[in-house]
Structures are given as structure tokens and as C-alpha cells.
N, C-alpha and C positions, 0 to 999 in steps of 0.2 A: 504665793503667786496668785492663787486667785482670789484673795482678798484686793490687791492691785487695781486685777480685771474691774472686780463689782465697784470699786472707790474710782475706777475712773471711769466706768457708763453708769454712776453714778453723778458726776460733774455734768457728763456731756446732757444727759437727760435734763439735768437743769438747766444747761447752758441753752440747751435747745427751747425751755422754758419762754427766755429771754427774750432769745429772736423770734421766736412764732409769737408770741403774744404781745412782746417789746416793741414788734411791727407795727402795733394802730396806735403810739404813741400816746395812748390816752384807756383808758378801763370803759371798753365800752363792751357794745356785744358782739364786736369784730375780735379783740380781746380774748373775750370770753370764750368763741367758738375755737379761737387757737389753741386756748390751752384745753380744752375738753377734748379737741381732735388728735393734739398731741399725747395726751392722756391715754385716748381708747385706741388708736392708731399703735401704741409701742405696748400698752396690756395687750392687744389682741395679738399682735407679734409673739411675744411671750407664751402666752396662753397658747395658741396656734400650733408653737414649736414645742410646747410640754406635748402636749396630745400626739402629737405624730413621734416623738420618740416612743411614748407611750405604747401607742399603737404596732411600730416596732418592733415591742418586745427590751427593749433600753431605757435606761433611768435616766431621767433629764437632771445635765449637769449643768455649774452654773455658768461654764466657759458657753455651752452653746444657748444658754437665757440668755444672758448677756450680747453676747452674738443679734439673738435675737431682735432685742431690744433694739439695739442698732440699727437695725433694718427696718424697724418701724420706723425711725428716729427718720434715716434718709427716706423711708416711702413716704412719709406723711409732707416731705420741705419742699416735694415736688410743687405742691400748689396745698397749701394747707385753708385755703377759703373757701375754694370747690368744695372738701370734701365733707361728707355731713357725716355724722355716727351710723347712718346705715350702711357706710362703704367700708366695715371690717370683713368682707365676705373677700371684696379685694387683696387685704392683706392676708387674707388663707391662704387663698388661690400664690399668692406672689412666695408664703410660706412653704408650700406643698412642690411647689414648682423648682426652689430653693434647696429642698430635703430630698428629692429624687435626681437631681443634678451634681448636687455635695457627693 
């Protein structure tokens, strides 16, 4: 079962590739910042969400990285041109917010 999970936010991770960076129709540095913001936008998600199970006292599994990952995936589609590499503080805050609510 959770080989499933990781092979399908697996796709979507790519899929999402596509459309963030597929968007300037052309390899340029509109491009480029899509997919680096895509990039550190869904590792910080991940990363985010190990540490605070961490923190816890809980072993990060891969149903909730994955989870995770997702949630970078959707925060970053909001406007992925805005955001620069210093807006992962964002995705804590939205992770932290996320894991006391859950």
C-alpha cells in the first residue's frame, strides 16, 4: 500500500514539474525559478513535517512525507513566480499550523 502512495506523489511531483515550469513555454529564467521553487517549496514541506513528528516524540512515516510533499506541491501552485527561496519559513509556519490541527 504504501508503495502505491510514494509511486503516485511520485507522478504528481513530476506532473507538477510540467505545469510550474511547462508555464514559460520556453527554458528560460521564469523556467528555472519554477522549478527550483517547486523543488525547495515540497523538500521544505517534507523536511518541515519529519522534524515536527520528530519533535513529537514519533517516527516519520512515509504516508505523512508524502502527505507532506502534497502540501508543498498545492502551496507552492498558488503563485509559484512570487515566491523566492527565502519563502520556506512560509511553508513551516503552514506545516506547523497543519500538525497541531491534524
Amino acid at each position: 500500500m504504501v508503495y502505491w502512495i510514494l509511486l503516485g506523489t511520485t507522478f504528481l511531483w513530476i506532473g507538477w514539474y510540467g505545469f510550474n515550469a511547462g508555464s514559460a513555454l520556453e527554458i528560460n529564467h521564469v523556467a528555472l525559478q519554477a522549478f527550483m521553487t517547486t523543488t525547495i517549496a515540497t523538500a521544505s514541506a517534507m523536511v518541515s513535517w519529519m522534524v515536527l513528528e520528530t519533535i513529537h516524540g514519533n517516527h516519520p512515516d512515509m504516508v505523512g512525507i508524502c502527505t507532506s510533499a502534497l502540501c508543498g506541491l498545492v502551496g507552492v501552485e498558488v503563485c509559484y513566480p512570487c515566491w523566492s527561496i527565502h519563502d520556506r519559513n512560509f511553508m513551516f509556519t503552514c506545516q506547523l499550523y497543519l500538525h497541531y490541527v491534524h
